[in-house]
N, C-alpha and C positions, 0 to 999 in steps of 0.2 A: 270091771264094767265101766267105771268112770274112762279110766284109760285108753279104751276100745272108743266112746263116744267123742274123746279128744282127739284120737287120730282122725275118727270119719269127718269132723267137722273141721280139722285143721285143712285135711285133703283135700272139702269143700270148698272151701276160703280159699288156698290156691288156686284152685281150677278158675274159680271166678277170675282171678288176677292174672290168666295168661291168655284172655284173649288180645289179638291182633287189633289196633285201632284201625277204623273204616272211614276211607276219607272217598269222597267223588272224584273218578277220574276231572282232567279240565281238558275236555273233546269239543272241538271247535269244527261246528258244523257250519255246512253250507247253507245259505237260506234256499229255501223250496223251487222257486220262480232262478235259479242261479240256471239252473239246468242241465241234461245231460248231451253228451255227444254221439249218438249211435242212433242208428235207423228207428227206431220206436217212439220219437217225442211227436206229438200232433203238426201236421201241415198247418202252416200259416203261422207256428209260435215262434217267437225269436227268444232263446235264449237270452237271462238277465233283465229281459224286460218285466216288469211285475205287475204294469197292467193288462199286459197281452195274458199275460197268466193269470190275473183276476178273472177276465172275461173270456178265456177258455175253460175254466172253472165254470164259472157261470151258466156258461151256456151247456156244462158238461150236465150239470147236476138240475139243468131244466128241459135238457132232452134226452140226453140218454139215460140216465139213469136213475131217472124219477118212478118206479113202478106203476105209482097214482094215475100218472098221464097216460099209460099204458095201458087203458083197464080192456077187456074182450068186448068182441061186440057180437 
């Protein structure tokens, strides 16, 4: 019996000791306001610019898509 308890717990102890270390990729992203090139970015925003992109934000999330201001009449 002893025997039997030393193998499952030796077998335990190893398992523990063959995990893979886990490191974070180093992914270097673009910032938000960089932008994209294709037909779907908002008229009137430039690219890179980051106040034009403040204030399409801005005005994004004070008219269109506020539900509040939306309310039925």
């Amino acid at each position: 019996m002893k025997r039997m308890s030393f193998i499952l717990l030796s077998v335990g102890a190893l398992t523990a000791c063959g995990e893979a270390t886990q490191t974070l990729g180093t992914k270097n992203d673009a910032t938000a306001f960089s932008g994209a090139t294709n037909s779907y970015v908002e008229a009137g925003w430039t690219a890179g610019n980051k106040t034009s992109w403040e204030q399409h934000l801005r005005a994004r999330a004070q008219y269109g898509q506020d539900d509040h201001s939306r309310s039925p009449k």
